[in-house]
Structure formats: C-alpha cells, structure tokens
KOLZANU-778730 format. One record per residue (C-alpha): x, y, z; residue in one letter. Coordinates in steps of 0.05 Angstrom, whole numbers, plus 5000, padded with zeros to 4 digits. Layout:
% KOLZANU-778730
(node (X,Y,Z),'A')
...
***
This chain:
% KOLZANU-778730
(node (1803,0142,4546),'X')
(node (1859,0164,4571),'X')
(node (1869,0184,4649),'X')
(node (1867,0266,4667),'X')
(node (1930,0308,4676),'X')
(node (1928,0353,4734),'X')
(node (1977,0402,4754),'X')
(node (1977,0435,4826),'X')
(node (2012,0497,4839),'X')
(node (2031,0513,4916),'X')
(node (2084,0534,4954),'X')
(node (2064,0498,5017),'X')
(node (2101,0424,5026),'X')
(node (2042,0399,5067),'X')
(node (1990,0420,5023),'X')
(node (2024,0393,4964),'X')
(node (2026,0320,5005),'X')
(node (1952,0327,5025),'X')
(node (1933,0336,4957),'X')
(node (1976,0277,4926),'X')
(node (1948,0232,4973),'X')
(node (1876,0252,4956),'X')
(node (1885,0250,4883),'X')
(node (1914,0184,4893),'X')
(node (1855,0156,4924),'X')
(node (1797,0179,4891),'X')
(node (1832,0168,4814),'X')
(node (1895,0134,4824),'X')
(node (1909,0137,4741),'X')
(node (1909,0213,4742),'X')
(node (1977,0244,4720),'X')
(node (1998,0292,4773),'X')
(node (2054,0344,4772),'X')
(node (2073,0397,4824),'X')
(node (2099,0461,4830),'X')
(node (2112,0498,4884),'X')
(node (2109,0572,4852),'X')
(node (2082,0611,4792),'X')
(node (2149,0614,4764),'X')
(node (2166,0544,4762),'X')
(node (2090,0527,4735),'X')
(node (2092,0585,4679),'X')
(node (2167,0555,4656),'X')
(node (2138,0477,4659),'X')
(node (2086,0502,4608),'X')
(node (2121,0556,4568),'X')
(node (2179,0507,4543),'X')
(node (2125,0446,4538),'X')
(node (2165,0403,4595),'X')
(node (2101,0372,4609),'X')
(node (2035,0373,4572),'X')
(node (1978,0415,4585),'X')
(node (1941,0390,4640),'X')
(node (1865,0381,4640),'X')
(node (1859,0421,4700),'X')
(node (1906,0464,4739),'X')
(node (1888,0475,4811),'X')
(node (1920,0542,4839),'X')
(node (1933,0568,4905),'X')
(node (1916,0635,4918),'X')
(node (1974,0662,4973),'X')
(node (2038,0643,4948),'X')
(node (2114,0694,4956),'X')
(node (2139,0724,4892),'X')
(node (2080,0711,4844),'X')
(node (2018,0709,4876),'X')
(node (1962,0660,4857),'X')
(node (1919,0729,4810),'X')
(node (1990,0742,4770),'X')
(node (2002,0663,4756),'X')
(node (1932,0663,4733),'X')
(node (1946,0720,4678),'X')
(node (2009,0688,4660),'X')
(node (1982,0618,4657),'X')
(node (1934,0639,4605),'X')
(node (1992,0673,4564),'X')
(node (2015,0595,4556),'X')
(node (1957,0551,4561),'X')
(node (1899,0533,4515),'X')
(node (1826,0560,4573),'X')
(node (1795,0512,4538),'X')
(node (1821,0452,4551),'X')
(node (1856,0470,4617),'X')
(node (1811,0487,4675),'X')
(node (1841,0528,4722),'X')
(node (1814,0517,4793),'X')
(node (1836,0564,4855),'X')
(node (1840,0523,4924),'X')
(node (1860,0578,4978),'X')
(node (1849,0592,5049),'X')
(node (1811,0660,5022),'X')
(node (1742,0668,5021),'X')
(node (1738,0741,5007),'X')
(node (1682,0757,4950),'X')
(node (1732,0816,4918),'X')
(node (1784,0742,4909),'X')
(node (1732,0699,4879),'X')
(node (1703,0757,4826),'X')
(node (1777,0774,4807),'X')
(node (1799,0705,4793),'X')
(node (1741,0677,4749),'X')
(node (1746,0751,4716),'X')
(node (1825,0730,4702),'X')
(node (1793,0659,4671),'X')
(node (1784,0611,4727),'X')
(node (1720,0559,4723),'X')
(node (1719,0547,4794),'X')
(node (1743,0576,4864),'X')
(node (1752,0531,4920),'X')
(node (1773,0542,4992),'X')
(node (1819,0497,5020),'X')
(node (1776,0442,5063),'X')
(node (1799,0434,5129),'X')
(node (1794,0354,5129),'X')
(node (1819,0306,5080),'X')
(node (1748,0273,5062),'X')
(node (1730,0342,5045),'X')
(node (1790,0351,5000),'X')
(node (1778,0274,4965),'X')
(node (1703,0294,4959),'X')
(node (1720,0361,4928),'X')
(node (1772,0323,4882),'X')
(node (1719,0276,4845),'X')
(node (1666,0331,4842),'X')
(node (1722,0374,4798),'X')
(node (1747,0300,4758),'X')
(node (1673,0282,4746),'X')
(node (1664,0356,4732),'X')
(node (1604,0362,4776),'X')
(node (1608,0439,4795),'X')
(node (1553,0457,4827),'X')
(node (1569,0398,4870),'X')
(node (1637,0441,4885),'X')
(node (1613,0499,4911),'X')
(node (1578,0460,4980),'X')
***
C-alpha cells in the first residue's frame, strides 16, 4: 500500500512548519507538498507537477485568492473523489463551515491552538476517523 499524498495550502510560514512537523510525526511516509497560495496550488495541479493528493488541507484566510475561491477552482482540476479537501482555519463562523462543504469539502477544521491537538487531528483525517475530527 502505498503511503498518502497530502497537499497543504497556506500562506502563513509558521503554520506551514507546524504542520510539516506534525505530519512528520504521526506518518512519517506521507508525501507532503506545500503551497503557500491558491494560485500556486491550482497551477501545481492544473499542469500535473505533482499528483493528486489524497487529501488537500486548505486554509481558509489567505491574500489574493481566498481559501472559498481555491476551493471552486480546485475542483475545476481535481478528481472530489479521490482528493479530500479539508479546511483548517482560525474561523469558526457557521455561514464558513456551510459554504465550504456546499463548495465540496468533507471536513472543516479550526486550526488547534497546540501541536498535540494538530498531531491528534492529523491521524483522525489519515485514519479517516471523522467524527473523531470534529471534537
């Protein structure tokens, strides 16, 4: 079996290096690639620069191309079904949550605020336990 692809999207350095060093410890085999805006993410895809990741996790507040108009765009180049797009943002707001699972998001995640929270998160989303997500 062959080790997930994950791809996060964010325009913040230090959230980018949070989340490598979670992914690396709770599945060190995952492939990860970053992108630090829409743009760059939408052009990886469109001209097949990298595979399709299993799961694409998105953050929500990002300059130029916000995390709602990456999601419409990412599903102009990617196959929903075998990419699962998660949002991790600092919003919480109900009207954010309904729009982005309406745009084809399977989960929406606030950013944890500790990095046991992130690694827990992390292997809930790899072992796809969702309801486990939402705590």
């Amino acid at each position: 079996m062959k080790p997930h692809t994950v791809l996060l999207i964010d325009d913040d350095a230090d959230d980018r290096i949070f989340f490598s060093e979670a992914i690396k410890k709770v599945s060190p085999e995952v492939e990860t690639h970053y992108c630090e805006s829409g743009m760059q993410a939408i052009d990886l895809l469109s001209h097949k620069k990298i595979a399709s990741p299993d799961y694409i996790f998105l953050d929500m507040n990002m300059p130029m191309m916000n995390g709602k108009e990456c999601l419409q765009e990412l599903g102009k180049v990617i196959h929903r079904g075998l990419t699962k797009i998660i949002i991790l943002s600092t919003s919480d707001m109900v009207e954010d949550v309904q729009e982005s699972m309406a745009l084809g998001a399977r989960l929406f995640l606030t950013k944890p605020d500790s990095f046991d929270a992130l690694c827990k998160i992390l292997k809930d989303v790899l072992e796809e336990k969702w309801q486990k997500c939402f705590r």
